[in-house]
N, C-alpha and C positions, 0 to 999 in steps of 0.2 A: 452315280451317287457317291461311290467310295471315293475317287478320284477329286470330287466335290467336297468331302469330307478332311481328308487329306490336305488339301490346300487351304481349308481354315484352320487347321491343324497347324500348318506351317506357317502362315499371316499371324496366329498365336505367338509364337514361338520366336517368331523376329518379334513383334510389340513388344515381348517378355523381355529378351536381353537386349531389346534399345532403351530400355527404363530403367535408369540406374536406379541402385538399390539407395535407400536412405535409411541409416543404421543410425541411434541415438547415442550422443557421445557426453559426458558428464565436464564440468565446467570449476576450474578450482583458480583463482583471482589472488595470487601473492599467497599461497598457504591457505586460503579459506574457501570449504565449496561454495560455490554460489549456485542458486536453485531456480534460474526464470520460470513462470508459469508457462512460455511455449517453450519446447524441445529445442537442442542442439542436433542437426543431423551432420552425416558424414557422407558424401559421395566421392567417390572415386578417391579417396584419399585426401578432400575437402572438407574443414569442418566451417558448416553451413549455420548462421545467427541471424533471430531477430535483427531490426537495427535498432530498438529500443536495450539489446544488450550491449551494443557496443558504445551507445548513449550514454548507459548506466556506468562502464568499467572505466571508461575515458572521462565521462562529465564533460564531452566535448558538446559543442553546437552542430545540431543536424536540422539542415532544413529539406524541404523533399517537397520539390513540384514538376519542372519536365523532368530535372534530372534530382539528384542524390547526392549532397555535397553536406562536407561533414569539415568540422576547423576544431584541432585542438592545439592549441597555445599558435604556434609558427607553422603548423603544418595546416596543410589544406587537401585535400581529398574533392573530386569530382568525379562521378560512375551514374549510370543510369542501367535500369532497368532491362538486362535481357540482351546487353553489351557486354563484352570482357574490358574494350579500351577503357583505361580510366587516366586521372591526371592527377598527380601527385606533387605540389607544389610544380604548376607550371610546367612538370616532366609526363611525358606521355608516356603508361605504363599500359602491360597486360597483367588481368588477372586470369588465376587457373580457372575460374569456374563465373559467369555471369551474377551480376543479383537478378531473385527470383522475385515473385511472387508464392508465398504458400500458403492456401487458408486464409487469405486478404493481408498477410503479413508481405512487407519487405526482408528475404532474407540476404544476407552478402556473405562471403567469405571472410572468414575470423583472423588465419594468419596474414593474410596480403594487408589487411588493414592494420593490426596491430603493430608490424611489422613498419610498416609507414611511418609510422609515426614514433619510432624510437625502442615500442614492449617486446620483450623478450618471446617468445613462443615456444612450448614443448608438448612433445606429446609420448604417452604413453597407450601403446600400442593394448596391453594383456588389461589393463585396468579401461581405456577406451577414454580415455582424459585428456583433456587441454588443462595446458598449464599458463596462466599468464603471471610476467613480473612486470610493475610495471609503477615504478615507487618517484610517482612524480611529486617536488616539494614546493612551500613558497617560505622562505625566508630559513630554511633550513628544515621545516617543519613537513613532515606527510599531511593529508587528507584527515586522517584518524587522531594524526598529533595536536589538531588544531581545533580539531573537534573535541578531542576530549580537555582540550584548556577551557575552550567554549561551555563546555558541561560543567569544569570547574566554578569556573565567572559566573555563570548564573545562581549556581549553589551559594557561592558566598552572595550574590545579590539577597537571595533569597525570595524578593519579591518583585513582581515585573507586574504589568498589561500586557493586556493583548485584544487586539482587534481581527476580527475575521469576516471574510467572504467567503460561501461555503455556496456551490451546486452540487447536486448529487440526482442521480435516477437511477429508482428500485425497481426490479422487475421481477416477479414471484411467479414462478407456472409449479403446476400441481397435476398429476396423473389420475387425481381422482374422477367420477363419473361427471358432465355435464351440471348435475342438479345439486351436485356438492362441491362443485372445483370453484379453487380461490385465485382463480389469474387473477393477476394485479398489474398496474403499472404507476408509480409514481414521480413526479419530477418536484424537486425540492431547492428551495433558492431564498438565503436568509442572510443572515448577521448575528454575528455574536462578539459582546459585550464580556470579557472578564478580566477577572485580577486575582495571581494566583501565591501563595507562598506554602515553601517547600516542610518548613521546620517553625511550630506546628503546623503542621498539613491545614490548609484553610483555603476556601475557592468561592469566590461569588461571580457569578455568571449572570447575563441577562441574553436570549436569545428570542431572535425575531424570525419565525420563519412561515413563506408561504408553499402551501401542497398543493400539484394539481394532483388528482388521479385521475386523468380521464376514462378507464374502463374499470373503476369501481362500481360498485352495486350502486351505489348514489354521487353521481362525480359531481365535483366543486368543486372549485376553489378556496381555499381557506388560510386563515393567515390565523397563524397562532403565537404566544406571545408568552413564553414562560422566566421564570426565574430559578437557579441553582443555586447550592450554596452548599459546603463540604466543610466539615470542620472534623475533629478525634471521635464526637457523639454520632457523628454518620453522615447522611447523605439526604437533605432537605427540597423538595420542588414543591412549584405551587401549582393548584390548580383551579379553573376557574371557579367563583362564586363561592370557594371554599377558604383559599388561602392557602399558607402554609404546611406540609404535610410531609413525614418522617417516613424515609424507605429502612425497612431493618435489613439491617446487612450488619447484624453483630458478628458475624461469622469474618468477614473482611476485616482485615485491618489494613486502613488506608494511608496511616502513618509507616507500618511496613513497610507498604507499596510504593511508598511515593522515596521513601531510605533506597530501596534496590535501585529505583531508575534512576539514580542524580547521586554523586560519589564526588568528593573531594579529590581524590586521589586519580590522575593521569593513568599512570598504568589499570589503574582497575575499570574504569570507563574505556578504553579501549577494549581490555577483556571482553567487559561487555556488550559493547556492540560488537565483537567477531561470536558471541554468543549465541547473539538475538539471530545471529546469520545477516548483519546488515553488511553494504558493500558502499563505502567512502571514496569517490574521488574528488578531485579538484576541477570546477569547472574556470570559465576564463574569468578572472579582476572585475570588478567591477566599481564605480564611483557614484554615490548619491547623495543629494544636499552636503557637497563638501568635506562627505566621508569616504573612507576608503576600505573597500572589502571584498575579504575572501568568498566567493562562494562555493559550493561545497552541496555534493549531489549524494543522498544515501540512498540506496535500493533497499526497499525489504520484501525479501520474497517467502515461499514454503517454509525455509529453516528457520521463521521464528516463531514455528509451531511447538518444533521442538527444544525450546529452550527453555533454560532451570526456569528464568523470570514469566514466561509464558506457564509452563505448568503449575508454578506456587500461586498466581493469580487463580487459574480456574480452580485448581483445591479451595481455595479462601472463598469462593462463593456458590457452595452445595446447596444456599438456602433459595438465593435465586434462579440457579438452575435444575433444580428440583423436578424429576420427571423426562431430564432430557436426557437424549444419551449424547455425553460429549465427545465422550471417546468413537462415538461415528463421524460426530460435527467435525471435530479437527481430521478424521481420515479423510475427509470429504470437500475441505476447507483450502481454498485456493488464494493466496495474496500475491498479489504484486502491484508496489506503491512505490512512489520515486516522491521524493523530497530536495528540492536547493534551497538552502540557507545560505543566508548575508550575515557573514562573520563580519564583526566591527574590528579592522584589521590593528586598532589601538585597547578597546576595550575585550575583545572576545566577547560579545554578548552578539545573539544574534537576532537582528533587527528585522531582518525581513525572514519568510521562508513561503514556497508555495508548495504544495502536495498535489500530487494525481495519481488515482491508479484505478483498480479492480478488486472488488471481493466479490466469490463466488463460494456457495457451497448447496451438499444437499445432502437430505436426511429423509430415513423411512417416516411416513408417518401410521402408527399405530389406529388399528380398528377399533372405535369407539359403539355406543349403542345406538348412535344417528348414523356413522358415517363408517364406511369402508377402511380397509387398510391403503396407500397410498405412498407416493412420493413426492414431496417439494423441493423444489429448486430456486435459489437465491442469485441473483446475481447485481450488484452493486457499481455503479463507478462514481469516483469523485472526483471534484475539483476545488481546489482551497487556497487563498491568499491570507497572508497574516503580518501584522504589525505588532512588535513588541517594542515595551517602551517603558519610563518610569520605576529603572532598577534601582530596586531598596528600597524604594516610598511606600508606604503603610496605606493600609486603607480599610475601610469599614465593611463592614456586613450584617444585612438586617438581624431584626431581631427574631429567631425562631424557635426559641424557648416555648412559645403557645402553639406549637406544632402538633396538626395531629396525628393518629398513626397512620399509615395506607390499607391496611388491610383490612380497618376497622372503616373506614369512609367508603371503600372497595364495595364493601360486606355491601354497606347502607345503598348505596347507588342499586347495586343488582337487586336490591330487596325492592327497591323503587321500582324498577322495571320492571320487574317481576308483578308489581303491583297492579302497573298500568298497564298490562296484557291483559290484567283476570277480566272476565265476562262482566 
């Protein structure tokens, strides 16, 4: 038995150090950290990346089916999974370290690729940092330079359209007991209608969306059909059989909010996006109906939790979030969204952009006099196309001066209900 014992002992002990270790290494992009929601690891002296991070930092095209082939501007990359051999413009290379699999992610190695392709690569050993430089231009211009003319051009527009296509699926788990848990799953697939200007703050919306929930207490299908509408008085929707209806949010001010995100001034719209923690690169030209454009890929991950314009938003709306703890929500609060926009390489307005990403988060929830203490868990993804169009052109917005308040229709409805339970 001891001898028995001993030799699992030892069968231990070899698995242990043939498993290399994977240490987490922090990620800093031209001077700014960048924060992916999966980890950077380090083996053997390897720092190990998603490939949606080297997507993000490059704005390169990655396609991935038997193999892993990645094209930014002249270069081309070919690797597959669980091989070192790769092909680097048509030259056959070795990398240090194979791509993996980890957690259902493709991870590759950081410096061999960056490296590839022209970015500078550092590392700092005592801090455990990658440093990337990697300042590619088009017409003299950065990623961030182009954007923020782009952020300029619109400001002075002042007034655009926009059209969208929007999927999304919610999926809610809850730790509470059986006879009170709120699993949910929803898939959501719509249109949206708006027209927006910056100065005075003014927004008419029309949105068309259908919900499935299939494992709702009562699933169906439904297709809902609202209206928005934003002016300096607040924030107006309609709802069925009632009309028009005022959400109070005196506490906001959306005139503020809307002066922080959109700046005349170049240098200061770069500020802040390195702010918000977003990460700018140039993806490859593009040309449609006879125009010519930059596109242009911004990641935004965890660091735009902590930013001035994140914070001064959730102060401005204590009225709404009344009862919640925020300050767990954002501990808890997981983004990662990638954005390309189609800069009009004449105009700087951007005409096209699509979005995708993840929001996740979770929060305790508090013991009530029905229900347990517990915990919920959110986790979100989306997908979104968009058409912007008709910069400077004016447009109208119903009339919602006969609006009524929400709280007070709120009140009425549950008093209804409350009605139509009694005996």
């Amino acid at each position: 038995m001891k001898r028995k014992t001993c030799l699992i002992l030892s069968l231990i002990l070899v698995m242990i150090m043939a498993t290399p270790a994977l240490a987490s290494v922090s990620l800093d992009i031209n001077g700014q950290a960048y924060k992916p929601s999966s980890e950077l690891y380090l083996e053997n002296g390897v720092t190990l990346v998603p490939l949606d991070v080297i997507k993000n930092v490059l704005g390169c095209e990655v396609a991935v089916a038997e193999d892993i082939r990645l094209r930014e501007n002249d270069h081309t990359l070919k690797m597959a999974v669980g091989k070192t051999t790769a092909t680097v413009n048509d030259t056959i290379a070795t990398m240090p370290i194979a791509p993996r699999m980890v957690e259902g992610q493709i991870y590759v190695p950081l410096r061999f690729i960056m490296e590839a392709v022209g970015a500078q690569v550092d590392w700092n050993g005592e801090n455990r940092q990658v440093s990337i430089t990697y300042n590619e231009t088009r017409n003299g211009m950065t990623a961030e330079e182009i954007m923020a003319k782009s952020s300029v051009a619109m400001t002075e527009a002042n007034r655009y359209k926009m059209l969208a296509d929007v999927r999304s699926t919610v999926k809610v788990s809850t730790d509470l007991p059986d006879s009170e848990a709120a699993d949910m799953s929803m898939d959501l697939q719509g249109t949206v209608e708006a027209w927006m200007q910056m100065n005075p703050v003014l927004m008419y919306l029309k949105q068309n969306m259908t919900i499935n929930a299939p494992i709702a207490p009562a699933p169906a299908t439904q297709t809902v059909e609202t209206e928005m509408a934003m002016n300096q008085d607040g924030i107006f929707i309609t709802m069925p059989d009632i009309g028009w209806v005022k959400m109070d949010l005196q506490e906001l001010n959306m005139q503020e909010l809307m002066q922080q995100s959109m700046t005349q001034d170049p240098t200061a719209a770069i500020q802040q996006m390195r702010d918000l923690g977003m990460i700018v690169s140039l993806g490859q030209d593009q040309e449609k109906n006879g125009k010519k454009y930059w596109v242009l890929r911004a990641a935004v991950n965890g660091n735009i939790l902590d930013s001035d314009y994140f914070k001064k938003m959730t102060q401005q709306m204590p009225a709404m979030l009344e009862g919640m703890d925020i300050e767990q929500m954002l501990e808890n609060l997981d983004v990662d969204l990638s954005y390309d926009m189609w800069i009009d390489q004449d105009t700087f307005y951007a005409d096209y952009m699509n979005m995708s990403g993840d929001i996740k988060f979770a929060m305790s929830l508090p013991a009530t006099d029905e229900t347990p203490a517990g915990n919920m868990e959110m986790a979100m993804t989306i997908q979104a196309s968009y058409t912007m169009s008709d910069y400077g052109k004016e447009f109208t917005v119903p009339d919602v001066t006969g609006a009524r308040d929400f709280e007070e229709v709120l009140a009425e409805q549950i008093a209804q209900a409350q009605t139509a339970l009694e005996p």
